[in-house]
C-alpha positions in Angstrom: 0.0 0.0 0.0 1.5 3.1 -1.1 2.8 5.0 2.2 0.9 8.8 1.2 -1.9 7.1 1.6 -1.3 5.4 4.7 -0.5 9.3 6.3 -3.4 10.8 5.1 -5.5 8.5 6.5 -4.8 8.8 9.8 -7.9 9.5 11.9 -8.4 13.2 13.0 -9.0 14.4 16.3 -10.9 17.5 15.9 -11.4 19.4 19.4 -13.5 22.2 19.7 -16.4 23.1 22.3 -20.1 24.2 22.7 -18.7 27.7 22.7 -16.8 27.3 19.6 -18.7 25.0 17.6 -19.3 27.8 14.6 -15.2 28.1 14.4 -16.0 24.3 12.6 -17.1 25.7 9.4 -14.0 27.9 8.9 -11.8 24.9 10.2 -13.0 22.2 7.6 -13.4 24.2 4.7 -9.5 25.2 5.0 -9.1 21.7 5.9 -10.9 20.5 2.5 -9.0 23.3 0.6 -5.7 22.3 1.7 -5.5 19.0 2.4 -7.7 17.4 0.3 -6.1 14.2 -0.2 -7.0 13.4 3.9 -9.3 10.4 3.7 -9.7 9.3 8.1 -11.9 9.2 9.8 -12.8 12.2 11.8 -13.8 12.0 16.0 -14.6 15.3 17.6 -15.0 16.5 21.4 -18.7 18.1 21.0 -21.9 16.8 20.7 -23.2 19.1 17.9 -20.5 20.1 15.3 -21.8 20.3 11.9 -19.3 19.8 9.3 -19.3 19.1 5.6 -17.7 16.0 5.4 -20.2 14.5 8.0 -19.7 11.0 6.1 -16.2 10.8 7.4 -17.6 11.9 11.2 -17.7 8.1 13.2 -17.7 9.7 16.7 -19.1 13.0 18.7 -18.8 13.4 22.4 -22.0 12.6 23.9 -24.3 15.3 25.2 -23.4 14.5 28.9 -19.9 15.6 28.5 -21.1 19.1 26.7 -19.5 21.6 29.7 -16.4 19.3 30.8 -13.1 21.0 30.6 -10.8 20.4 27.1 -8.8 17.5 28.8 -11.8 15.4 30.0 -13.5 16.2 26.7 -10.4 14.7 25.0 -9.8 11.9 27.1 -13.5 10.3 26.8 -13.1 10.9 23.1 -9.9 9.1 22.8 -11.2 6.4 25.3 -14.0 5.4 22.6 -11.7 5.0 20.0 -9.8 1.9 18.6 -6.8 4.1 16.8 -3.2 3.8 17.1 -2.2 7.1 16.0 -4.6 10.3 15.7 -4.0 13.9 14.4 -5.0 16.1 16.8 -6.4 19.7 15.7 -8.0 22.9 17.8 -10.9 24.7 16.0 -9.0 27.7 15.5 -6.0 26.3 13.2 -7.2 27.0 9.9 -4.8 26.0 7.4 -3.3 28.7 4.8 -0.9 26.5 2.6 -1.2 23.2 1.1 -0.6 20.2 3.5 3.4 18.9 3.3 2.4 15.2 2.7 5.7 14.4 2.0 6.8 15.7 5.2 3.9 14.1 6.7 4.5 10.9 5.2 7.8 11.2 6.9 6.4 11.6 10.4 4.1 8.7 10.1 6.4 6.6 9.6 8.9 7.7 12.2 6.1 7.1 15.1 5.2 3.6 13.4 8.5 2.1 13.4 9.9 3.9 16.8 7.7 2.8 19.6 9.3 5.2 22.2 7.7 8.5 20.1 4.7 9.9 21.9 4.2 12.6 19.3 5.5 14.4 16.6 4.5 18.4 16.5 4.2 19.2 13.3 4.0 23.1 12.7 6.7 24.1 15.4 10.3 23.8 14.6 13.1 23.2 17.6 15.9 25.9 17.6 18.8 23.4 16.8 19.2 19.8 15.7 18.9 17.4 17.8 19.4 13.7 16.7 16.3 11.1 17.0 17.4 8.9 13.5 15.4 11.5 11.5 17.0 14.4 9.5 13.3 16.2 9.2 12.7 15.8 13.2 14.5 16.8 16.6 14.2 15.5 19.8 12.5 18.1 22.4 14.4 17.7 25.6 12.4 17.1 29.0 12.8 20.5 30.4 12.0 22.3 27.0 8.5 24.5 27.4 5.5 23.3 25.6 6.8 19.4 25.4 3.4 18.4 25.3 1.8 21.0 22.9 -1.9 21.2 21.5 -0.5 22.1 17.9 -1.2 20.1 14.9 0.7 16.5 15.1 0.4 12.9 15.5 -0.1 11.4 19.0 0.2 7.5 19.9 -2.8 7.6 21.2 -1.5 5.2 24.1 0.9 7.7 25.3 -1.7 10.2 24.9 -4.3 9.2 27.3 -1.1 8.5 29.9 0.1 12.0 29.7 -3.9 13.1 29.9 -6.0 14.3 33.3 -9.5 15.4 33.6 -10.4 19.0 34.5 -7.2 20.6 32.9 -7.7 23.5 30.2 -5.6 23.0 27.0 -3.1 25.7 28.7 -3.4 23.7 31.5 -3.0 20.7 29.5 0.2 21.6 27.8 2.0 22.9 31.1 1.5 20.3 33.6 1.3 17.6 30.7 5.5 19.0 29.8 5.9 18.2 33.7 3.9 14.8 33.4 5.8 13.8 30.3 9.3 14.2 31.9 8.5 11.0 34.1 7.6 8.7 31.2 9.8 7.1 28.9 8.9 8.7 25.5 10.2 10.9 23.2 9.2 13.8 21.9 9.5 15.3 18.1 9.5 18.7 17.0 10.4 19.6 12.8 14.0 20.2 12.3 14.9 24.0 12.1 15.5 23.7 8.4 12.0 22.1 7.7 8.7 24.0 6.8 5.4 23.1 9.1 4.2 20.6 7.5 0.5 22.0 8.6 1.0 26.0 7.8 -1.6 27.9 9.8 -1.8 32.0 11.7 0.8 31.4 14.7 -1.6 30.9 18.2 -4.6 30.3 15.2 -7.8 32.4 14.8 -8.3 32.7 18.1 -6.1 34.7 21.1 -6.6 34.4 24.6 -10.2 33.0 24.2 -11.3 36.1 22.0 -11.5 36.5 17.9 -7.9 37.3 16.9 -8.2 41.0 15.6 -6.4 40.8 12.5 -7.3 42.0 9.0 -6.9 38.4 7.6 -8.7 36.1 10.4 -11.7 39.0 10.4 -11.6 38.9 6.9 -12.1 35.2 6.9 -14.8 35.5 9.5 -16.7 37.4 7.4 -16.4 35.4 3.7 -17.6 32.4 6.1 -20.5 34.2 7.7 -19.4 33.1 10.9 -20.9 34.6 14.1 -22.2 34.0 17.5 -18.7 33.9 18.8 -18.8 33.6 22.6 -15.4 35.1 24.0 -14.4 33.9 27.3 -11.8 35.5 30.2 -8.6 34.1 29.6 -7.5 33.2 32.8 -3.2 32.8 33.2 -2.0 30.0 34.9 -0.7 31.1 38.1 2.9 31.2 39.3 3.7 28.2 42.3 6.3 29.1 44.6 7.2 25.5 46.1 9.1 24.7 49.0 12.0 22.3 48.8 10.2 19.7 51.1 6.9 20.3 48.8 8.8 19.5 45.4 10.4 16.6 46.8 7.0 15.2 48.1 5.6 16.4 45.2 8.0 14.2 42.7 7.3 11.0 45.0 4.2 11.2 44.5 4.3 12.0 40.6 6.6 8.9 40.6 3.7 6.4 42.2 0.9 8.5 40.3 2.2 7.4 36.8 0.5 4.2 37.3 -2.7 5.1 38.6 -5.9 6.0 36.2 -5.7 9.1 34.3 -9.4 10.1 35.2 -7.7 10.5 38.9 -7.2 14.6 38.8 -3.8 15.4 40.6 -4.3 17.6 43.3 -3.7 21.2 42.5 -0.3 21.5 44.4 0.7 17.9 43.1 0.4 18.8 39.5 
């Protein structure tokens, strides 16, 4: 079977929320536009998305889980699926240039034959080389910011769901998860500096700091698509810990032991 096709049918994750649900039709008809040739199926973490190529939908989160915070959303989704690796998308990266399927091809088969990769990001590039058996990809190192980042790439899905705890915001998600990840044994992928993303979209997407981003090209878009009912939200920063030394050394014990235990277990605040 001919590999390109293999890539671009990798199942999509497409997470959005009850809030968001009208940022859907911008997303998939830049999705259509530019990558085309994507034939997966597609899951998504709401109950009432409408999108164009519903024949390709096979999952939406059930009603019950409508107000749950991004992580828990993500986590049932993922939970009811039978995938080994997933693209995972937000709502507000809509794609401006053609999809790098060669690129993409690339990734796809660096996470299939290395079982130690958790996930390839693959719109962010790392600031110098660092070898993983790939020219196009670097390795992130465990104290690098943003590890675990909600930009385009493909996940294992299994290393997903480990690094995953409900009641965590996708900022929330991608801090704490970086911490999480530094305790498991998998590697993380960024794109070489020299390579292009191989999914091109507005750097922080359509959307900044829960609001419309308040460009002359995302409003422009906004209004070709006839998009509205936009409901903005305060952006709340994660706050600053100060930690004693006896707290982060009780805090990494119990990290250690908590590795094991059920992701749907929330850490306690202080224990993140």
């Amino acid at each position: 079977m001919d590999n390109a096709f293999v890539a671009c049918s990798i199942p999509l994750v497409y997470s959005t929320c009850p809030r968001y649900r009208p940022l859907s039709k911008g997303f998939f008809f830049f999705w259509k536009r530019f990558f085309p040739a994507h034939s997966g199926p597609i899951y998504t973490t709401d109950s009432k998305v409408c999108i164009d190529i519903a024949d390709r939908l096979v999952w939406r989160l059930p009603d019950k889980y409508e107000n749950k915070s991004f992580s828990t959303r993500l986590l049932k989704t993922i939970c009811a699926m039978n995938e080994e690796f997933i693209l995972f998308a937000l709502d507000d990266f809509w794609l401006n240039k053609p999809v790098n399927i060669s690129l993409l091809q690339k990734a796809y088969a660096c996470i299939r034959n290395d079982s130690s990769i958790a996930f390839i990001n693959l719109n962010e590039a790392s600031a110098e080389v660092s070898g993983c058996g790939c020219s196009s990809f670097s390795l992130v190192a465990k104290k690098d910011l943003y590890r675990v980042s909600t930009q385009i790439g493909i996940w294992r899905v299994s290393c997903l769901r480990r690094v995953l705890r409900v009641g965590e915001s996708a900022w929330a998600f991608e801090h704490y998860g970086t911490e999480r990840s530094s305790f498991m044994r998998c590697h993380y992928l960024r794109l070489a500096p020299h390579e292009q993303p191989a999914f091109s979209y507005p750097t922080g997407g359509v959307l900044c700091r829960g609001a419309i981003r308040p460009t002359k090209e995302v409003m422009a878009q906004i209004e070709q698509l006839g998009i509205q009912e936009i409901r903005v939200f305060d952006y709340v920063p994660l706050p600053a810990k100060k930690l004693s030394r006896l707290l982060r050394l009780w805090r990494a014990i119990y990290r250690t032991f908590y590795r094991a235990v059920s992701p749907f277990l929330p850490i306690p605040y202080l224990l993140r």
